[in-house]
N, C-alpha and C positions, 0 to 999 in steps of 0.2 A: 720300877719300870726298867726292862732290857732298852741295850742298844737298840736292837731291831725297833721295838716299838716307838720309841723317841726320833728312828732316823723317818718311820712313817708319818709320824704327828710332821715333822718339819717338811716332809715332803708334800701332805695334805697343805698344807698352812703355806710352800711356797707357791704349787699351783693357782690356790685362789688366790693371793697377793698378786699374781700376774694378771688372772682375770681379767678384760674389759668391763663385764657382765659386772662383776662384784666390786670392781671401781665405780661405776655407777650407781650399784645399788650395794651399798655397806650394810644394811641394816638384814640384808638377803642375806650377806658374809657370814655378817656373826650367828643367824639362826640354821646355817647349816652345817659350821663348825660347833658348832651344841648340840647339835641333832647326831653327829657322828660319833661325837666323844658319850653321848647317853647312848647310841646304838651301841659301840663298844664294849660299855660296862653291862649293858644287857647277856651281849653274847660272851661278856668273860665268864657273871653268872651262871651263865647255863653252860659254857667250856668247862668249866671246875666239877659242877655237879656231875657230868656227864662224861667224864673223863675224855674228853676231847681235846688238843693241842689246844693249850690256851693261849700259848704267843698269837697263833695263825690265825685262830676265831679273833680275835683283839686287831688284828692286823687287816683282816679280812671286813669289818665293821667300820672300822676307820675310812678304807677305802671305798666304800660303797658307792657312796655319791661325787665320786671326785669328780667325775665327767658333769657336776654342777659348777663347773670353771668356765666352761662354755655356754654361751647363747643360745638358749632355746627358741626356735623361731615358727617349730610347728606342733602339733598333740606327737607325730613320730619322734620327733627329737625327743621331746620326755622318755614315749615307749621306751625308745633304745636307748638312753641312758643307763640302762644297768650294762648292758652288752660293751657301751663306748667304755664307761669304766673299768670294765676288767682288761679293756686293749688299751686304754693309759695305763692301768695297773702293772701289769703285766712285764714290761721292761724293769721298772723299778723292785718288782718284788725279784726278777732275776741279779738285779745287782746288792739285794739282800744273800745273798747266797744259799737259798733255800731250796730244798732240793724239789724236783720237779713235778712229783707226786703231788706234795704241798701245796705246788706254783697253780697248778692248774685244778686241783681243789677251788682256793682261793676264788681262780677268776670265774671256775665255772658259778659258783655261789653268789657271785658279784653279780656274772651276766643275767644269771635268772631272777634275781628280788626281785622285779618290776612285772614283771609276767610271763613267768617262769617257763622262760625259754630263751637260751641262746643258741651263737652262730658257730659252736664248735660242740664237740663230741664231750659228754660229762656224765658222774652220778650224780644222780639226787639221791643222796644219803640224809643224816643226820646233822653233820658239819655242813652244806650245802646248803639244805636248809635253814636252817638254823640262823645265816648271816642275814635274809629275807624275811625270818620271823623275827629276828632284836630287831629290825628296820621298822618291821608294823607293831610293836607292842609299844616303840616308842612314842608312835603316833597315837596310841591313848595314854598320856602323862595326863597327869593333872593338871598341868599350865594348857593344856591344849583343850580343854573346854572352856576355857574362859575365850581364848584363840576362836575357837572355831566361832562362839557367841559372837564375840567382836566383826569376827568376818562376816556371817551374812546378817551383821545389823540386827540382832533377834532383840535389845533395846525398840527399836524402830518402830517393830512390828505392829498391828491389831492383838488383839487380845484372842480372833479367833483362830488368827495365823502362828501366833504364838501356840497356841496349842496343838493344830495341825505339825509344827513345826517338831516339838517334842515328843508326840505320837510317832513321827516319820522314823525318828530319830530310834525309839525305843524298839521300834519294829526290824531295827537293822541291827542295833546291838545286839538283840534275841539269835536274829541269825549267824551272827558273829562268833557267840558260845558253840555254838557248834561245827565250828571250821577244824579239820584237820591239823594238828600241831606236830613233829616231830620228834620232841622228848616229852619226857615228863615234866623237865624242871622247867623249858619252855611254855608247856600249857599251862601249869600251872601259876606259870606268871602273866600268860595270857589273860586268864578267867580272872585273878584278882584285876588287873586292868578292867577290863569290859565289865566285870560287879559293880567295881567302883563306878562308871559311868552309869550302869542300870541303877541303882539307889539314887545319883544326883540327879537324874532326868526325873526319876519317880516322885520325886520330890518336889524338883520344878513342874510337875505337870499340876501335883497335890495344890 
């Protein structure tokens, strides 16, 4: 691990220590410092294969969700959380000394994961991309079906809700497979994600 990336992790790590939001809620802390450091390793993956800057993509995943240091108090605060990110981002990665090409890569890739569009001028490239695709591939792990279970109570459920429940489900991974990916090495980490969740669901429905 470079400088750079070390002085980023410490940088992510001191924002949420200051946190109000994540003084309150710890348990919010730690799942979105996990969530960054597996977004990371996603987009180093697909950096390496793809002969893309692998410090920046590494650096660039890390940052993502900083602007989760702050209280969200309405659906637009989420919206623009990618946007707020890359304008915390953004000072910091200039005191990395990274030349500006990079800097603004970076935040354009930051601003758009959430809904891809920000409030300044950018490519949508492959690098750009890319930092929004480790963000959603992460969000199908394997701890995250049991997560998602847990959350809407599908224990709870009727029997014929349960089913309903995993139909819904199955109907959306379907459309999933066929979303637009970036690279190769990115889709194809896409598709083994979403397989994996179409056989458990298929299974659960069985």
């Amino acid at each position: 691990m470079n400088d750079r990336i070390e002085k980023t992790i410490e940088f992510l790590k001191k924002v949420f220590d200051q946190s109000d939001y994540f003084k309150a809620n710890p348990s919010s802390k730690e799942y979105r410092l996990e969530h960054s450091f597996r977004a990371c390793n996603i987009g180093k993956k697909i950096a390496e294969a793809e002969n893309m800057n692998v410090e920046a993509m590494m650096i660039a995943c890390l940052l993502h969700d900083v602007s989760y240091g702050e209280d969200f108090k309405c659906e637009d605060d989420w919206l623009n959380h990618g946007r707020r990110a890359a304008e915390i981002s953004r000072p910091f990665l200039e005191s990395l000394s990274l030349d500006a090409k990079c800097i603004d890569e970076i935040c354009f890739g930051i601003a758009i994961h959430v809904d891809d569009e920000a409030d300044f001028k950018g490519e949508k490239n492959a690098f750009t991309l890319t930092i929004g695709e480790a963000d959603n591939i992460d969000r199908f792990d394997v701890y995250r079906i049991y997560e998602s279970l847990q959350y809407t109570k599908f224990d709870k459920l009727s029997l014929p809700e349960k089913s309903e429940k995993v139909s819904a489900t199955l109907e959306k991974l379907m459309k999933l497979k066929t979303i637009k990916i970036a690279t190769t090495t990115g889709k194809n980490l896409w598709l083994d994600r979403i397989d994996f969740y179409i056989q458990f669901y298929l299974r659960l429905q069985d």
